[in-house]
C-alpha positions as CSV (number, residue, x, y, z in Angstrom):
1,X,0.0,0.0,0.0
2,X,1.2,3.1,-0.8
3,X,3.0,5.5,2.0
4,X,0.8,8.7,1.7
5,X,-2.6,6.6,1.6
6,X,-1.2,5.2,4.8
7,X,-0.7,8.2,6.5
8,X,-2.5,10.8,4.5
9,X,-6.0,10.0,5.9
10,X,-8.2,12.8,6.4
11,X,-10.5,10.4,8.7
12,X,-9.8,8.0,11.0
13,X,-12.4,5.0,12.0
14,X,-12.6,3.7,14.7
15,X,-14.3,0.1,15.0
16,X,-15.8,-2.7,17.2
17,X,-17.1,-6.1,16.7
18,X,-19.2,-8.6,19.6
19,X,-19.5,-12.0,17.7
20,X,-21.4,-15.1,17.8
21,X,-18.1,-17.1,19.3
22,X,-14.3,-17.3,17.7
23,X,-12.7,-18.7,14.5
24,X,-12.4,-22.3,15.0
25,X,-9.3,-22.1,12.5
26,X,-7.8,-19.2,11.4
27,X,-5.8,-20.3,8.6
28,X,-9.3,-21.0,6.3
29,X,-10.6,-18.9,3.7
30,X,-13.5,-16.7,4.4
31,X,-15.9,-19.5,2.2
32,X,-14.7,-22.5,4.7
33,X,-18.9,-22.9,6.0
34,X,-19.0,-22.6,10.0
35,X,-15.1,-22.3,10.7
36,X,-15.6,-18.0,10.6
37,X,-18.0,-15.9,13.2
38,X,-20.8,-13.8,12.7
39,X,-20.7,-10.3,14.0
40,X,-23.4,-9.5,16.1
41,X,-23.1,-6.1,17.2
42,X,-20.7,-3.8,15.0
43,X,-20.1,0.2,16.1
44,X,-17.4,2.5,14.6
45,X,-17.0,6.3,15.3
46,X,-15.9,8.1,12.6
47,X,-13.0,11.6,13.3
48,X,-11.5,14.2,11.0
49,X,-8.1,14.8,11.3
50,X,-8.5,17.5,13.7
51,X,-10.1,14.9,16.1
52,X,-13.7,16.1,15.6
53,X,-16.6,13.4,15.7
54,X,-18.3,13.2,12.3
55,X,-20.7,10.5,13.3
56,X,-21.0,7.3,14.7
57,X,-22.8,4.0,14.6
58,X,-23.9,1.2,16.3
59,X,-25.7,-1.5,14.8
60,X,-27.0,-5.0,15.8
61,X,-27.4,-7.9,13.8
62,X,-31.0,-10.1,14.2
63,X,-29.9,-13.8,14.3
64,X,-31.6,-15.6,11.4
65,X,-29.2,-18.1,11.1
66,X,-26.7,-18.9,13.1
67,X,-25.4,-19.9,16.7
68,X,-23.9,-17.7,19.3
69,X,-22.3,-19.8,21.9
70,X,-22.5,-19.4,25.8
71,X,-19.0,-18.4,26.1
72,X,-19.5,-15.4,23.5
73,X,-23.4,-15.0,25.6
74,X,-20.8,-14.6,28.9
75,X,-18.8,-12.2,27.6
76,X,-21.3,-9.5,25.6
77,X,-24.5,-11.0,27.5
78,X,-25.8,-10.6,23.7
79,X,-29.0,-13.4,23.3
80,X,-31.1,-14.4,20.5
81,X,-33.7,-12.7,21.9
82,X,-32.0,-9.1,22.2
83,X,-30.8,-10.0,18.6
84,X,-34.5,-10.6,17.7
85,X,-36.2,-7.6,19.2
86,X,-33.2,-4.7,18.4
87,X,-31.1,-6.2,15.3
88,X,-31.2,-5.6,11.7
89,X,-30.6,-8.1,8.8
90,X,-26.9,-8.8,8.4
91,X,-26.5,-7.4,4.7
92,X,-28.3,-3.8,5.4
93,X,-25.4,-3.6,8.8
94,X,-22.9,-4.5,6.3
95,X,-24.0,-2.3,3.6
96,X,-23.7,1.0,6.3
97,X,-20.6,0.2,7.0
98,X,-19.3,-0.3,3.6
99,X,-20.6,3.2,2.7
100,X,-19.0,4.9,5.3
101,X,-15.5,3.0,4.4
102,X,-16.1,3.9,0.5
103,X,-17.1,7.6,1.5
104,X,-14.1,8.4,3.9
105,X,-11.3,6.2,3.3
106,X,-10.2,5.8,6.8
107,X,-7.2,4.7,8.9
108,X,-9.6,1.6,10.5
109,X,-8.0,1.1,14.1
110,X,-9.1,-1.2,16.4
111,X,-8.0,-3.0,19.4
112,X,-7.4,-6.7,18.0
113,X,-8.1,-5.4,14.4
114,X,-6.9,-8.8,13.3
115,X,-9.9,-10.1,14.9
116,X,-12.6,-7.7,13.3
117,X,-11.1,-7.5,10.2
118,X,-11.4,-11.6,9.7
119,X,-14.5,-11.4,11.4
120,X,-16.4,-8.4,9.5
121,X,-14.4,-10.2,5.7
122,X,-16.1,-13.5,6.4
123,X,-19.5,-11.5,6.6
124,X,-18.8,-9.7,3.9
125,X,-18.3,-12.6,2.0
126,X,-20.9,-14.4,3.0
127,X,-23.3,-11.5,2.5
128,X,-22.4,-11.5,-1.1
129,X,-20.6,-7.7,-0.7
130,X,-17.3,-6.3,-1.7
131,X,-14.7,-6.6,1.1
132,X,-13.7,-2.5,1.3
133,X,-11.4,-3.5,4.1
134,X,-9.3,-4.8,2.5
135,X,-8.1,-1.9,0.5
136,X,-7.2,0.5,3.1
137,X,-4.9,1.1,6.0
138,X,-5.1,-0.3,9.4
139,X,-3.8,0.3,12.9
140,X,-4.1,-1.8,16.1
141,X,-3.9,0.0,19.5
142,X,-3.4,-3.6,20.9
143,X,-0.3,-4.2,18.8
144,X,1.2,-0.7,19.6
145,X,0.2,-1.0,23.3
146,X,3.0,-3.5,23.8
147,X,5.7,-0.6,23.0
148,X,4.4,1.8,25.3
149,X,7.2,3.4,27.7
150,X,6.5,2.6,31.2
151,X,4.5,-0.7,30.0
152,X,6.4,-2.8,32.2
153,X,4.4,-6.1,31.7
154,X,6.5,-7.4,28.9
155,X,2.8,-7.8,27.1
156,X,0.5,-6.5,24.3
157,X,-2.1,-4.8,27.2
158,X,-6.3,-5.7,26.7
159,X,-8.2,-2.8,25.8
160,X,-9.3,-2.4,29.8
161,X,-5.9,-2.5,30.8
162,X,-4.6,0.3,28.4
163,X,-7.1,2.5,29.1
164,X,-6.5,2.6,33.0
165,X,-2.6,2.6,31.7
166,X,-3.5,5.8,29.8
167,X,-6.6,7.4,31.8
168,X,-5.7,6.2,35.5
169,X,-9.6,4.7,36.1
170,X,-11.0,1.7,35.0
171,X,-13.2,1.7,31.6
172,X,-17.0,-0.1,32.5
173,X,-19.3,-1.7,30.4
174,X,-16.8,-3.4,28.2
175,X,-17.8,-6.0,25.7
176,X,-20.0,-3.2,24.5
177,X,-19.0,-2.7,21.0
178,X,-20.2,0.9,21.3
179,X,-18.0,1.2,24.6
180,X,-14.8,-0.7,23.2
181,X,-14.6,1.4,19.9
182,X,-14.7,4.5,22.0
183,X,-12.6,3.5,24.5
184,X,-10.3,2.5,21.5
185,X,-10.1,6.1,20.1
186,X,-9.8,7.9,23.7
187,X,-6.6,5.6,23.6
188,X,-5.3,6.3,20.1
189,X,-5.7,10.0,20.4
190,X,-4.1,9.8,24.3
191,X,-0.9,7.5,22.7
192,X,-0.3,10.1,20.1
193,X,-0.6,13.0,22.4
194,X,2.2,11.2,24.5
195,X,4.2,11.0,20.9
196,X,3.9,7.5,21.5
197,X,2.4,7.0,18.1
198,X,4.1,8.1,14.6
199,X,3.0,7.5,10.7
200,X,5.7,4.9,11.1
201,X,4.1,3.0,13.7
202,X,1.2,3.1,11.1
203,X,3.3,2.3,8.3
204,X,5.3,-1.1,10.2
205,X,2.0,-2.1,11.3
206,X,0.5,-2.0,7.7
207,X,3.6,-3.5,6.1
208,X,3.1,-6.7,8.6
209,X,-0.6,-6.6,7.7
210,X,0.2,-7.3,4.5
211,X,1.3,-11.1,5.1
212,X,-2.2,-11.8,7.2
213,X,-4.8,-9.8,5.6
214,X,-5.7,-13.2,3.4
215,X,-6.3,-15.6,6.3
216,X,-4.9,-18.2,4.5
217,X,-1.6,-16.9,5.0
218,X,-1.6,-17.2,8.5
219,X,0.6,-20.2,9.8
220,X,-1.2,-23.5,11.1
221,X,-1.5,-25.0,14.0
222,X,0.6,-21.7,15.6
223,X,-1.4,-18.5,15.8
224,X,-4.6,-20.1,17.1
225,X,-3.7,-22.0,20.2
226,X,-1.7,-18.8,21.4
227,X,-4.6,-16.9,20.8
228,X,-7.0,-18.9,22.2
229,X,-4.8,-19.7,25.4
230,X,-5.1,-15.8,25.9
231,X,-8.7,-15.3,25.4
232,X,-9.5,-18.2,27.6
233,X,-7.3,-16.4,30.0
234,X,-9.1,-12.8,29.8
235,X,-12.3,-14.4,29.5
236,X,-11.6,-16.0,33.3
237,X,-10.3,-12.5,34.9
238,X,-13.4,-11.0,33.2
239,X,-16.0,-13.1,34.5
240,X,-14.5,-13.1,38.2
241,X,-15.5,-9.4,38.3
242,X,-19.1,-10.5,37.3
């Protein structure tokens, strides 16, 4: 990808997803039936480069068709019947989203974008849409969090944990997408007002994306269990606080 459309961006958006459960391998294609997620809630906020709010979005997604599991339900507390009564069909979700990526050609940042961006390509897919993901730029906070000076865990932080890194008090009502992808740009904006963040950061990050933005490419039988082991992990500490 180009350098200037990397860093260039005039808008930055910022993004979210609550799914039905997790990849069950993340080395299949996007047309491998059952192995990818459906997102189930999906909110981005959307900032000019001057850090003003254009708008922002959050959307839920009626399950017609598939299963969420009772680990995902643990996490987000997000049921089949919520989906029922507040969620829209998966396509018209998708479609929103879409516009606003085609209209503003963001930076897309997230906290685990790895995660969103397989899980938001599958639906795409699956939905019969255009991926616009995957022709522009991306930033993790999560990735970048592990850099941080005075981070002295050794560790890539979870979202909770950076934001009482950066803002000193703990962030509630997580597992809200709403709540995570605007906890996610209270931290991106804090990190680069700390200089902790520069268009190379952006540009290392992108050049890495590049070798995982096909999930084929991934390695097998490495990233998952790692990945797993440390969601298992965060899903434990999060439900003791329950």
């Amino acid at each position: 990808m180009p350098q200037n459309v990397i860093t260039g961006n005039k808008y930055l958006l910022f993004i979210d997803t609550e799914a039905s459960g997790l990849p069950l391998n993340w080395s299949l294609p996007y047309s491998e039936e059952g192995n990818w997620p459906q997102p189930i809630q999906v909110s981005w906020t959307i900032y000019d480069d001057q850090r003003k709010e254009i708008k922002k979005e959050n959307r839920y997604i009626r399950n017609d068709h598939f299963h969420i599991t009772e680990a995902a339900i643990a996490v987000h507390h997000l049921t089949t019947d919520f989906l029922s009564a507040n969620g829209e069909k998966d396509i018209d979700v998708l479609d929103i989203l879409a516009k606003d990526l085609e209209t503003y050609q963001p930076l897309v940042i997230g906290h685990f974008i790895k995660l969103d961006y397989y899980v938001l390509g599958a639906a795409f897919f699956r939905a019969g849409l255009a991926n616009p993901l995957e022709h522009l730029p991306i930033f993790c906070t999560m990735l970048a969090s592990g850099n941080l000076t005075n981070n002295y865990t050794g560790r890539q932080l979870h979202l909770g944990e950076l934001y009482t890194f950066l803002f000193y008090h703990e962030l509630n009502n997580q597992h809200n997408a709403l709540v995570d992808a605007e906890a996610t740009a209270a931290c991106f904006f804090e990190m680069k007002s700390r200089g902790e963040l520069t268009s190379g950061n952006i540009i290392q990050q992108n050049k890495a994306a590049d070798k995982w933005r096909d999930p084929t490419h991934n390695k097998r039988n490495y990233f998952s269990p790692l990945l797993l082991l440390a969601l298992v992990s965060s899903l434990i500490i999060y439900t003791a606080y329950l």
